[in-house]
C-alpha positions as CSV (number, residue, x, y, z in Angstrom):
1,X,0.0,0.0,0.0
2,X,1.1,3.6,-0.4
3,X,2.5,5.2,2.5
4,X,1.1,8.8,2.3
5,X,2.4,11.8,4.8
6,X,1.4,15.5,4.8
7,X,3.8,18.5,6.0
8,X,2.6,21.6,7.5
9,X,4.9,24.8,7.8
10,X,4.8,27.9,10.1
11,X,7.6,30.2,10.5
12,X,7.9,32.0,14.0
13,X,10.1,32.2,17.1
14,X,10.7,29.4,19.5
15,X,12.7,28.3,22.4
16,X,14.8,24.7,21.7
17,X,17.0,23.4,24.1
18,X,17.4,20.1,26.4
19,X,14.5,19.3,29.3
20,X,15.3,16.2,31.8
21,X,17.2,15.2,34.5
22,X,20.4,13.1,35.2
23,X,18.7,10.0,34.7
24,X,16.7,11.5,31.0
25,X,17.1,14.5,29.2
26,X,15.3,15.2,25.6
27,X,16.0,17.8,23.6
28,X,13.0,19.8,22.9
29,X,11.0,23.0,21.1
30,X,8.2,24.9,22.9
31,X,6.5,27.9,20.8
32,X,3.4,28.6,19.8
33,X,5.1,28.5,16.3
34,X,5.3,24.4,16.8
35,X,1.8,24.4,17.8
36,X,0.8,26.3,15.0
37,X,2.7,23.8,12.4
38,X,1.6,21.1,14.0
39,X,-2.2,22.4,13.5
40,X,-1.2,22.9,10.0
41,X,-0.3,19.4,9.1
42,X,-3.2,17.9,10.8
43,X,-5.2,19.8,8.3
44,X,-3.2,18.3,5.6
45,X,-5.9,15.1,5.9
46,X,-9.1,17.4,5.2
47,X,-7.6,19.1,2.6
48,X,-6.4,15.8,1.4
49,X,-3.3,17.8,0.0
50,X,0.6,16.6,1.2
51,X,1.6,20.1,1.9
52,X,0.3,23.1,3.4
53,X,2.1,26.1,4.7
54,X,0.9,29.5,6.6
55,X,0.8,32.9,4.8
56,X,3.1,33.9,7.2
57,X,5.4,31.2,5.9
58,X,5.0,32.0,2.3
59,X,6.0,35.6,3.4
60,X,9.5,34.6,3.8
61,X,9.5,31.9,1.1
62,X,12.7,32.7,-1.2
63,X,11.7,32.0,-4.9
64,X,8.2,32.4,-4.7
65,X,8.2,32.1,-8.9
66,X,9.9,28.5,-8.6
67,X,6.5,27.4,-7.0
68,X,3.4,27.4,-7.8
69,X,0.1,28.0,-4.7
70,X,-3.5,27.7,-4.0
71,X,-4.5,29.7,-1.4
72,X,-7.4,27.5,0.7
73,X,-8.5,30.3,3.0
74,X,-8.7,30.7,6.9
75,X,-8.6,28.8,9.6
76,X,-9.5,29.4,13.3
77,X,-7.4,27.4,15.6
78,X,-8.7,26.5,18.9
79,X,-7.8,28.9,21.3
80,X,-6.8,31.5,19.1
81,X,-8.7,34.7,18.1
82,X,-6.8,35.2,14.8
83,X,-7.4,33.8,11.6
84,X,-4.1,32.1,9.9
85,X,-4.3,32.1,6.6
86,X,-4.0,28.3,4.5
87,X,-2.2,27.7,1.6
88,X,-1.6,24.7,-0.9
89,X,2.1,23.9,-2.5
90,X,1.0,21.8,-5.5
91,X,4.5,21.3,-6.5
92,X,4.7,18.0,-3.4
93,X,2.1,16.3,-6.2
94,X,3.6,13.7,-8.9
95,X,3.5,15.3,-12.6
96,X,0.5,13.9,-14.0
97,X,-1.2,15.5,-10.7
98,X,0.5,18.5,-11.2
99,X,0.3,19.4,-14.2
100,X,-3.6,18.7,-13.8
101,X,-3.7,21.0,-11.4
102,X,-2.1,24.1,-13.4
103,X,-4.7,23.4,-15.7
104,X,-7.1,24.5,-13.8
105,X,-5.3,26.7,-11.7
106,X,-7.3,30.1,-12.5
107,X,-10.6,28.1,-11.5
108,X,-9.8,26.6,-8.4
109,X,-8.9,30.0,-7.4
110,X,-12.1,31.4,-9.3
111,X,-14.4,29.0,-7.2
112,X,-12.3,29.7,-3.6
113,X,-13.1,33.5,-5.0
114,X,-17.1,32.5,-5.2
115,X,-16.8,30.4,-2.3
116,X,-15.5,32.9,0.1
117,X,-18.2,35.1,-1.4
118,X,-21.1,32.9,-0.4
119,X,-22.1,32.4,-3.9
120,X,-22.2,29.0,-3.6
121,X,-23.8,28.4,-7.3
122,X,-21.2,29.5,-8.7
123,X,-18.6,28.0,-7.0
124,X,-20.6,24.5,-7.2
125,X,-20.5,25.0,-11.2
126,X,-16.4,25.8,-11.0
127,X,-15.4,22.9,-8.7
128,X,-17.4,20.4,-11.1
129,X,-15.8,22.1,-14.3
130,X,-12.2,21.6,-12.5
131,X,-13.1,17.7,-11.5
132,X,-14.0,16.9,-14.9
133,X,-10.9,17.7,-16.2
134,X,-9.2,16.7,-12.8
135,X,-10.9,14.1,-10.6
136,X,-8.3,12.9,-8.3
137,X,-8.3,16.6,-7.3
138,X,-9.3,16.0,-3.5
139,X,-9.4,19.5,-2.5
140,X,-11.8,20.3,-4.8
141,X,-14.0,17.9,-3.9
142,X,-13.5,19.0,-0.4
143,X,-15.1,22.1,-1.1
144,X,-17.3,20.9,-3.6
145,X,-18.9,18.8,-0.7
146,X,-18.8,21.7,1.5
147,X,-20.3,24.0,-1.2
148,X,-23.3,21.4,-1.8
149,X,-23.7,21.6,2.2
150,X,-24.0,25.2,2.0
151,X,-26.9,25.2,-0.8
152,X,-28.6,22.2,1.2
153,X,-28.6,24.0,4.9
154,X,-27.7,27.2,4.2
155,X,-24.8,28.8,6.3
156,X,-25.7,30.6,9.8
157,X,-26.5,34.1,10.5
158,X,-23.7,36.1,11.2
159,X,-21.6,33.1,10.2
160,X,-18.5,33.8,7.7
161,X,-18.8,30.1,6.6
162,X,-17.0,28.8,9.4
163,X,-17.5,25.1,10.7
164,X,-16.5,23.0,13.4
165,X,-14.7,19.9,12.0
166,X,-13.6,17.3,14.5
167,X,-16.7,16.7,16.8
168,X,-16.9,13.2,15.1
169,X,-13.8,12.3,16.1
170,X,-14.3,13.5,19.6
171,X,-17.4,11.5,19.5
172,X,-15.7,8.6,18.4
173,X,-12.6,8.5,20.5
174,X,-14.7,8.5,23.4
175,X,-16.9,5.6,21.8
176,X,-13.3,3.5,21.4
177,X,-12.3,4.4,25.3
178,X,-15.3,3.1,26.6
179,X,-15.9,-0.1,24.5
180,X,-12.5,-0.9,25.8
181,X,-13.3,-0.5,29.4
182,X,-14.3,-4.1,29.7
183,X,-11.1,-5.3,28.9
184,X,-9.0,-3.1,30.7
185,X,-11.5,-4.3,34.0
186,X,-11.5,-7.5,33.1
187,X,-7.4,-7.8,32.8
188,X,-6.6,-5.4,35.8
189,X,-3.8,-4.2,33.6
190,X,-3.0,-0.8,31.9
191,X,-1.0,-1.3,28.5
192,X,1.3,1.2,27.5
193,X,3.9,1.4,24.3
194,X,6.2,-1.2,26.1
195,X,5.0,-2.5,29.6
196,X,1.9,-4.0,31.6
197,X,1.2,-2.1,35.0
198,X,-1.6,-3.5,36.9
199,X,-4.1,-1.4,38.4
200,X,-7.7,-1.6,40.4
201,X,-10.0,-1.6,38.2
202,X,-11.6,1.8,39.7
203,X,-8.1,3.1,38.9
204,X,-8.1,2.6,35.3
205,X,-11.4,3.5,34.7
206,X,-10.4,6.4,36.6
207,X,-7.6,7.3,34.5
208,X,-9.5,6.2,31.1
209,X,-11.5,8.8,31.8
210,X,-9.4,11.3,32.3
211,X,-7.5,10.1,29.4
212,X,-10.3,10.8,27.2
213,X,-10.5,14.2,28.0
214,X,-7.0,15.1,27.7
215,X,-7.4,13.4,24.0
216,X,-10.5,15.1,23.3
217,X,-8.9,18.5,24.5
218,X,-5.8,17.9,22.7
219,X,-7.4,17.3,19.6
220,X,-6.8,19.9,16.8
221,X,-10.2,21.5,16.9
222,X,-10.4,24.3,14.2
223,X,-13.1,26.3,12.4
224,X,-12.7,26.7,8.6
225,X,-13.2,29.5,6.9
């Protein structure tokens, strides 16, 4: 099977350096910048695109001209109250791919133009011109599938287009914790990466618990814009 990854970039300041003790030291980065990138490549797997980078990145991109962008609009990220803008390198995609997708270059970014707009018509007429002549174009169909939820619901008052995308997973992370809680009871044991500890079973129900909610609150919740 193919192995697929997908890279998010931010540029910003950070602070690297070792964290430990005698008996384990790590080297480490802690910035808002890493959070930032790492928020970025998580988005990478809505997108369905293998490398996305912030506008704040592509501000001090060198040779701009040597590649070739699709901006993909804003995103929210939890905790934040600025918008950071989204944006696509098309050159990480094999040729056939890429040269597909400079084909229809000027209407991807003529249907993000509509889209951002709220004239979803439009932009539902664009992104089904661009995946006829392209589709393995995911990102298009991304927002093709987003356009056709639009004109089906319509889009809230007050609301710039924005959506909440990870409450499924939430939903389902806690459905996997707690169809496992049998087995942890029933085996006394919590499993990590490379040991068996036992435990009460009050204890690991306990700390299931808690452990989905530090996974649920760690979880790159975003709004898209």
């Amino acid at each position: 099977p193919t192995i697929r990854a997908g890279i998010g970039m931010h540029t910003g300041s950070l602070i690297m350096g070792i964290t430990g003790d005698e008996f384990r030291m790590d080297a480490a980065t802690i910035s808002d910048t890493v959070n930032t990138a790492a928020r970025i490549e998580s988005l990478t797997k809505y997108y369905k695109s293998p490398l996305l980078l912030s506008d704040h990145t592509l501000q001090y991109l060198d040779g701009q001209n040597n590649f070739h962008f699709r901006h993909l609009g804003s995103v929210k990220l939890k905790g934040k109250n600025n918008l950071l803008s989204i944006v696509e390198c098309i050159n990480g995609f094999d040729e056939l791919q890429f040269e597909r997708k400079m084909q229809t270059l000027s209407q991807f970014n003529e249907a993000m133009s509509s889209y951002h707009d709220q004239q979803f018509e439009n932009a539902l007429q664009i992104f089904q011109a661009i995946l006829t002549k392209d589709p393995d174009d995911l990102t298009a169909h991304y927002f093709l599938n987003n356009t056709k939820k639009y004109l089906r619901e319509g889009v809230r008052k007050n609301s710039t287009g924005a959506e909440e995308m990870v409450n499924k997973y939430k939903l389902r992370l806690r459905s996997v914790f707690f169809q496992t809680f049998d087995h942890y009871i029933t085996r006394s044991t919590f499993i990590t990466g490379i040991s068996k500890i036992s435990l009460p079973a009050f204890g690991i129900i306990d700390r299931c618990i808690k452990l989905i909610e530090i996974c649920c609150n760690r979880l790159d919740i975003f709004f898209i814009e």
